[in-house]
C-alpha positions as semicolon CSV with decimal commas, in nm:
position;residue;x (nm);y (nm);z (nm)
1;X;-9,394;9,940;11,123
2;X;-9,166;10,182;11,296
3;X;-9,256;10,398;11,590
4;X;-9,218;10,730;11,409
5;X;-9,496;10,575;11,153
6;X;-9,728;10,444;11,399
7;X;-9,688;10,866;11,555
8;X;-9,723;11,013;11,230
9;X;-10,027;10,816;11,107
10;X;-10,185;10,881;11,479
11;X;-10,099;11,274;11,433
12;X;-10,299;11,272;11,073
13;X;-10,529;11,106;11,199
14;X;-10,621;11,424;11,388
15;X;-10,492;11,661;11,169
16;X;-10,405;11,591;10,793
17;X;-10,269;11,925;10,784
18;X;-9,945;11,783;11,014
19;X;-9,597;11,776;10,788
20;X;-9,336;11,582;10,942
21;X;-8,938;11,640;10,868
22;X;-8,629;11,443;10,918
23;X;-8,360;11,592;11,010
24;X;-8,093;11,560;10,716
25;X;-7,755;11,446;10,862
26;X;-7,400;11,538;10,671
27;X;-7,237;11,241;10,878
28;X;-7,315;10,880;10,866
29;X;-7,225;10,873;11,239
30;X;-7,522;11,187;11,314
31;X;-7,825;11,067;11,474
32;X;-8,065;11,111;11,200
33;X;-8,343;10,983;11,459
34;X;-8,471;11,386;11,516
35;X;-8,802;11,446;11,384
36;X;-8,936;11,819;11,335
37;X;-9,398;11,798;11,371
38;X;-9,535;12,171;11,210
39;X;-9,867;12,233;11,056
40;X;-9,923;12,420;10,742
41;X;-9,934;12,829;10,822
42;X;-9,871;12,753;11,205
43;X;-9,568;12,952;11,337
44;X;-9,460;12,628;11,624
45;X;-9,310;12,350;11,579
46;X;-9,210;12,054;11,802
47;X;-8,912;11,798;11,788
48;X;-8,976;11,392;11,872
49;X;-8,697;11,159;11,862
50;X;-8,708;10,825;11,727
């Protein structure tokens, strides 16, 4: 299991309401290890990188 899994199940653990997002990359060679955390009808959001 990857580390962004083992965050993510932790997270909805907590909250099921959590959506996680990968950032989509146009290059092969972008880092496509940027993660954006929100919650349904909550105005923040935070970034994680894998």
């Amino acid at each position: 299991m990857r580390d962004i899994d083992r965050i993510m199940q932790q997270f909805r653990r907590f909250d099921s309401q959590v959506k996680f997002q990968q950032l989509s990359v146009k290059l092969p060679a972008d880092d496509d290890g940027l993660w954006y955390v929100s919650r349904e009808r909550e105005p923040v959001s935070i970034q994680i990188e894998s």
